[in-house]
N, CA, C and O atoms as a Tinker XYZ file with bonds, in Angstrom:
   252  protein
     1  N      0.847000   -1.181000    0.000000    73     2
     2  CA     0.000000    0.000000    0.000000    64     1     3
     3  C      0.893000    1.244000    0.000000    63     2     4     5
     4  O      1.876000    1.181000    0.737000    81     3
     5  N      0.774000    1.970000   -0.458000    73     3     6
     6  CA     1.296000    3.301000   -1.135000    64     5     7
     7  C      0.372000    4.717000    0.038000    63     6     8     9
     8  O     -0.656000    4.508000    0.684000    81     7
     9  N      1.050000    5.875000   -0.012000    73     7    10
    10  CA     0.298000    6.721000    1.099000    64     9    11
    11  C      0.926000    8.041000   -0.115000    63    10    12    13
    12  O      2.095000    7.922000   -0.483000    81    11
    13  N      0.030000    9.310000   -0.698000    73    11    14
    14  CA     0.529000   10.109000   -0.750000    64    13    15
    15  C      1.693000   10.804000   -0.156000    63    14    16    17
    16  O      1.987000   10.750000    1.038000    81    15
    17  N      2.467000   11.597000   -1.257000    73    15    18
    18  CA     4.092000   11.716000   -0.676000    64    17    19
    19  C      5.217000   10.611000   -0.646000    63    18    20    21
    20  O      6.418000   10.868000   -0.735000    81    19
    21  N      4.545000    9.026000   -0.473000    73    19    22
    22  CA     5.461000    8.472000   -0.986000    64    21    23
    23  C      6.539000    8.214000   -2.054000    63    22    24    25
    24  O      6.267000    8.247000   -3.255000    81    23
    25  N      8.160000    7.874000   -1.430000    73    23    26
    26  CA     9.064000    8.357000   -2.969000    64    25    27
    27  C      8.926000    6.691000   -3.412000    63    26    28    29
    28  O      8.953000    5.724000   -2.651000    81    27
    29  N      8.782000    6.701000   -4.781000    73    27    30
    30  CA     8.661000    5.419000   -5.164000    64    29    31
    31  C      9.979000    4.912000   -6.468000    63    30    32    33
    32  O     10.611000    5.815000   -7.016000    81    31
    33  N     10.191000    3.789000   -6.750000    73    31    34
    34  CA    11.152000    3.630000   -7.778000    64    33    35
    35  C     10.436000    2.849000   -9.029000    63    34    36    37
    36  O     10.018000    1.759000   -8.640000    81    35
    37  N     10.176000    3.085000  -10.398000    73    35    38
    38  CA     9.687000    2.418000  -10.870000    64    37    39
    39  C     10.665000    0.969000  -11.828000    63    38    40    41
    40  O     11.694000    0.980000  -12.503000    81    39
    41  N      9.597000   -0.234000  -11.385000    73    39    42
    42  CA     9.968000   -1.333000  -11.626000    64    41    43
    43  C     10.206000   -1.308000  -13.737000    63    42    44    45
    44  O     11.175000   -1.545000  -14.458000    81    43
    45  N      8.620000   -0.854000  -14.048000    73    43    46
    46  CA     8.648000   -1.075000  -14.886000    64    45    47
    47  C      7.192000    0.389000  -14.568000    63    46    48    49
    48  O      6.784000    1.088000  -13.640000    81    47
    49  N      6.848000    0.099000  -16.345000    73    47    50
    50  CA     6.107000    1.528000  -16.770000    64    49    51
    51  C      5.295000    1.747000  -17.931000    63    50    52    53
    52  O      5.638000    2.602000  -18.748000    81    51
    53  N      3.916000    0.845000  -18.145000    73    51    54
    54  CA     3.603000    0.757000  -19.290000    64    53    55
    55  C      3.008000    2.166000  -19.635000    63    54    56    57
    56  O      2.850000    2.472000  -20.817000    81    55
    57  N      2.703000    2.955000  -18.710000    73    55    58
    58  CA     2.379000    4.528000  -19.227000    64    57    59
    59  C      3.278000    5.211000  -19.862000    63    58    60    61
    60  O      2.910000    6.141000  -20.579000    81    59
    61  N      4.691000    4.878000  -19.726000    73    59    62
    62  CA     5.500000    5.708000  -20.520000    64    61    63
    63  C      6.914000    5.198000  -20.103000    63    62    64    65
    64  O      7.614000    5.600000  -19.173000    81    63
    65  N      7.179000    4.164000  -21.062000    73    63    66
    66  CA     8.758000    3.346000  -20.030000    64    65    67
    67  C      9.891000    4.146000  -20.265000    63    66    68    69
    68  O     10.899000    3.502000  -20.556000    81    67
    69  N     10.008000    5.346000  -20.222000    73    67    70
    70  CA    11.124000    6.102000  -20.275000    64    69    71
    71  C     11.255000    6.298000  -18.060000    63    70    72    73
    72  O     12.322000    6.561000  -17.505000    81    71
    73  N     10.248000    6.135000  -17.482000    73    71    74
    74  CA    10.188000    6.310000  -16.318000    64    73    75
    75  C     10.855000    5.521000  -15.276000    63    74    76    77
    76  O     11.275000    5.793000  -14.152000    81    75
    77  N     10.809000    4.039000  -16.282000    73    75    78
    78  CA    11.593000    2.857000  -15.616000    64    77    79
    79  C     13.396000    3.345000  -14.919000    63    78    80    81
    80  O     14.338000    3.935000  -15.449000    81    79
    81  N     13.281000    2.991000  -14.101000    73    79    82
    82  CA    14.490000    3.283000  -12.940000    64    81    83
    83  C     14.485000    4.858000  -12.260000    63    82    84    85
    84  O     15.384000    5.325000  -11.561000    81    83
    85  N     13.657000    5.304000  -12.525000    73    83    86
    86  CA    13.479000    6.612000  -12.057000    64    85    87
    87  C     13.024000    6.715000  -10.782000    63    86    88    89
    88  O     12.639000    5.658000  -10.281000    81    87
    89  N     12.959000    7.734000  -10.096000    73    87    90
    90  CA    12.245000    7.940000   -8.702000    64    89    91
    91  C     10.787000    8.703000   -9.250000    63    90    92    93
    92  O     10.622000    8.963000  -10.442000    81    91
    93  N      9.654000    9.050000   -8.079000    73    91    94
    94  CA     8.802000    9.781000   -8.440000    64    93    95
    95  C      8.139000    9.557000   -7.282000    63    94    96    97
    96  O      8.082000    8.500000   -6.654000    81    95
    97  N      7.449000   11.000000   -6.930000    73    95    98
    98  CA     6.138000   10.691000   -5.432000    64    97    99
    99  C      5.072000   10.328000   -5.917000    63    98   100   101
   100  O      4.921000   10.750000   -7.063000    81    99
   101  N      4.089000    9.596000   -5.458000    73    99   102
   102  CA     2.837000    9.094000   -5.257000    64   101   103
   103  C      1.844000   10.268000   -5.076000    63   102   104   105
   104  O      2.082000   10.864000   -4.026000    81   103
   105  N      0.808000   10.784000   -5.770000    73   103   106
   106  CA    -0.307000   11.402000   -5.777000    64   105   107
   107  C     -0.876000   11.886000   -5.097000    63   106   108   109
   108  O     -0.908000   13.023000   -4.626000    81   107
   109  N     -1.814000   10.321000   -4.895000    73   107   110
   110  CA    -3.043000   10.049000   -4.745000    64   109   111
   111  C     -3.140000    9.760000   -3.139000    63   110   112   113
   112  O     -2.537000    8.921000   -2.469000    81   111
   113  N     -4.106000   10.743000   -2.750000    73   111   114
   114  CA    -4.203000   11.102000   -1.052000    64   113   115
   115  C     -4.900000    9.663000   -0.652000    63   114   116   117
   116  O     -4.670000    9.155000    0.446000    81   115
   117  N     -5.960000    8.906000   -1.836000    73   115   118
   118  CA    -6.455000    7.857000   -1.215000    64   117   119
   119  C     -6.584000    6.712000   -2.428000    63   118   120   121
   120  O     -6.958000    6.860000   -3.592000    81   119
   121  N     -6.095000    5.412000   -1.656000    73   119   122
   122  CA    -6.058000    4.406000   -2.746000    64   121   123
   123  C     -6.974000    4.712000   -4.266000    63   122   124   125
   124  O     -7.822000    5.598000   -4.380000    81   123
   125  N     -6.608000    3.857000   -5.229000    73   123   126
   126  CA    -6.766000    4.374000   -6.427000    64   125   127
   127  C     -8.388000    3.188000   -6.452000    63   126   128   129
   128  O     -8.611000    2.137000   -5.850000    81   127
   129  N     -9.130000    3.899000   -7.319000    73   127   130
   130  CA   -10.118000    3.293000   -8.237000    64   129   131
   131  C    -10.728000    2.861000   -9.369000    63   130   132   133
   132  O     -9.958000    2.695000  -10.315000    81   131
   133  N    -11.248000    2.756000   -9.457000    73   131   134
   134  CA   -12.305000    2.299000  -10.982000    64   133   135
   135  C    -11.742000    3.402000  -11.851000    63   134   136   137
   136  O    -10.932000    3.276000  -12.769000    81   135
   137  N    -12.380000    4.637000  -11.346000    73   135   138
   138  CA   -11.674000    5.643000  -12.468000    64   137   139
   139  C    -10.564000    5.632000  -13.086000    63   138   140   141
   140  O    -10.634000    5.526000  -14.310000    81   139
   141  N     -9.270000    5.732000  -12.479000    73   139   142
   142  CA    -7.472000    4.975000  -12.850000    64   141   143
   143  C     -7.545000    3.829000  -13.179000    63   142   144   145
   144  O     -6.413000    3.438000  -13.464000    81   143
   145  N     -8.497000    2.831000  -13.333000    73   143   146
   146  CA    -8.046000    1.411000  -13.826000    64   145   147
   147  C     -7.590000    0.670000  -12.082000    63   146   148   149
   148  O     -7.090000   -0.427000  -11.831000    81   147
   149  N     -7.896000    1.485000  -11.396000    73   147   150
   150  CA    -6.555000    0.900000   -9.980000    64   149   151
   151  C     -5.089000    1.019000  -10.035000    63   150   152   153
   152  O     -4.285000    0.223000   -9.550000    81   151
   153  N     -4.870000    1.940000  -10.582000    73   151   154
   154  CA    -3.808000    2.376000  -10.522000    64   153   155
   155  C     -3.020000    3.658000   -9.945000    63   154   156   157
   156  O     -3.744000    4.587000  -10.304000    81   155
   157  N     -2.106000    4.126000   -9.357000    73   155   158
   158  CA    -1.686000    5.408000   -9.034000    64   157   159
   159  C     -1.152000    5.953000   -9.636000    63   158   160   161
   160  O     -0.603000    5.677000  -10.703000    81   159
   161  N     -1.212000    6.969000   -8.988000    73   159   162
   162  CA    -0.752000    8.596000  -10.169000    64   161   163
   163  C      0.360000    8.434000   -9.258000    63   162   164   165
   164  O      0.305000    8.034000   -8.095000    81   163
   165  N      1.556000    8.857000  -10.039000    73   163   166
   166  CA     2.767000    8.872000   -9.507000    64   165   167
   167  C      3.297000   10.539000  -10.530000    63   166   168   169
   168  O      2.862000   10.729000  -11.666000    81   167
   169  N      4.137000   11.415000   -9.914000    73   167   170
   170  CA     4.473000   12.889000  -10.708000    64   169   171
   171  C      5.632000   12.814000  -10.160000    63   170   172   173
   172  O      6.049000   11.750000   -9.704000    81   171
   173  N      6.525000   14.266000  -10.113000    73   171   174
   174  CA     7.765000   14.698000   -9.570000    64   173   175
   175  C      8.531000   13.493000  -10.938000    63   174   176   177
   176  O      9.687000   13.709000  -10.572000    81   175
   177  N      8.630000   12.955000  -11.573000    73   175   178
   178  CA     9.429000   12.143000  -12.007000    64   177   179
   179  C     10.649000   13.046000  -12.974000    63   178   180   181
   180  O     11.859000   12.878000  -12.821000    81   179
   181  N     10.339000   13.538000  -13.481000    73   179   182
   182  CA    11.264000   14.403000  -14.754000    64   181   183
   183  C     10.672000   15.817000  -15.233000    63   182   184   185
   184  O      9.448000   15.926000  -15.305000    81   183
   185  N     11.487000   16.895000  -15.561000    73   183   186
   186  CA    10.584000   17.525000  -16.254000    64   185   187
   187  C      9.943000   17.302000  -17.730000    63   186   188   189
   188  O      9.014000   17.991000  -18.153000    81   187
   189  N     10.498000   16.353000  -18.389000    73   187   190
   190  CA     9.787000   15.805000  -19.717000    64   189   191
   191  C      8.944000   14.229000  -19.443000    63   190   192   193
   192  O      8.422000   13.436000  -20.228000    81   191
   193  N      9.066000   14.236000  -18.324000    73   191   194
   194  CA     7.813000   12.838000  -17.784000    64   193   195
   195  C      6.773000   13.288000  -17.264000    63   194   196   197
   196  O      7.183000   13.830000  -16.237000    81   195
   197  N      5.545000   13.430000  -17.317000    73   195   198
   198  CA     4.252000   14.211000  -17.068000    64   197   199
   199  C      4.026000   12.995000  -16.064000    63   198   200   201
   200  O      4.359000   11.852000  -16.378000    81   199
   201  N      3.365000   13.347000  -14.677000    73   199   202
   202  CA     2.822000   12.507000  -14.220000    64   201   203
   203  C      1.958000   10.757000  -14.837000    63   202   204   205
   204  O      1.290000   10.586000  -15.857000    81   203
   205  N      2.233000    9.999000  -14.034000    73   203   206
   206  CA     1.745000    8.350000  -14.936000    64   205   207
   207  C      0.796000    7.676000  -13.967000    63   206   208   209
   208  O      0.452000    8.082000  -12.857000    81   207
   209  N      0.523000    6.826000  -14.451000    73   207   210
   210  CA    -0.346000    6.285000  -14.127000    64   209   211
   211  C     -0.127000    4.667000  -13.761000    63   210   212   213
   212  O     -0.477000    4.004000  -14.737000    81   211
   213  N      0.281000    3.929000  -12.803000    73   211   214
   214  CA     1.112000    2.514000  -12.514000    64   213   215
   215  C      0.173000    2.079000  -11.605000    63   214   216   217
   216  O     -0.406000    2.704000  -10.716000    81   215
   217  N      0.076000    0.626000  -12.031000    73   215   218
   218  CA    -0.399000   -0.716000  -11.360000    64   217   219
   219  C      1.141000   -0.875000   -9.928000    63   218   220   221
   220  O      2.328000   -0.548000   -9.925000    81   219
   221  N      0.387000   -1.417000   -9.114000    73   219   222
   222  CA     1.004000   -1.584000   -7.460000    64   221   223
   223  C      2.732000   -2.414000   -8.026000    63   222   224   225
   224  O      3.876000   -2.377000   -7.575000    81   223
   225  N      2.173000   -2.981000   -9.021000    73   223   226
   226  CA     3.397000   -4.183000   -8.957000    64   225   227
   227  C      4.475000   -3.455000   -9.665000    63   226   228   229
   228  O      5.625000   -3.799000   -9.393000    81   227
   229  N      4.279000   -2.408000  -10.618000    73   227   230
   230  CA     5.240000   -1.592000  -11.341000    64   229   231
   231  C      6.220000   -0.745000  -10.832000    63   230   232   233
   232  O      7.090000   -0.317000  -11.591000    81   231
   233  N      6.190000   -0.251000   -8.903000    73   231   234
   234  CA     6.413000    0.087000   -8.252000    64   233   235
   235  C      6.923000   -0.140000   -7.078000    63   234   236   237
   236  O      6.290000   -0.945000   -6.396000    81   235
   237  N      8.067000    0.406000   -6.520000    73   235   238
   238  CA     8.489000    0.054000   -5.003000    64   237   239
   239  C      9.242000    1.243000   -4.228000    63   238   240   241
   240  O     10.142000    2.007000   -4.575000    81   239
   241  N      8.486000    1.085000   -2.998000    73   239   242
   242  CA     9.336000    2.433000   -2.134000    64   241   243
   243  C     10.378000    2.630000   -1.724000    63   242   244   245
   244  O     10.616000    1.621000   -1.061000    81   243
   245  N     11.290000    3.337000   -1.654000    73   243   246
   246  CA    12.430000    3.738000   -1.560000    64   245   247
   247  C     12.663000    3.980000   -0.466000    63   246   248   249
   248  O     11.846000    4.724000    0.077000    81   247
   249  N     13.558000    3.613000    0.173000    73   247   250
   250  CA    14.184000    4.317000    1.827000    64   249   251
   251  C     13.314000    3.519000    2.349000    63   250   252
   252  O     13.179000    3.468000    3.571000    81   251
């Protein structure tokens, strides 16, 4: 489970795999839904990476 503000590392990245090995914070103040597919919004990643959109498993927290 993921908590807004979390720094995360991405595993992998089918929203945009230029993101893969990157860092990025977590969004979303409350678990994700129907609307996202179930997935989280993850931003902060790059300035040419626009916030994405990742399934739990694509992801892992850092520190």
């Amino acid at each position: 489970m993921f908590n807004a503000g979390d720094i995360v590392e991405f595993v992998s990245c089918d929203d945009d795999p230029r993101a893969i090995g990157k860092t990025g914070k977590v969004i979303d103040e409350v678990p994700p839904g129907p609307l996202t597919d179930y997935r989280w919004t993850v931003g902060s990643i790059s300035i040419w990476i626009a916030p994405v959109l990742v399934r739990s498993d694509e992801i892992r927290k850092v520190g």
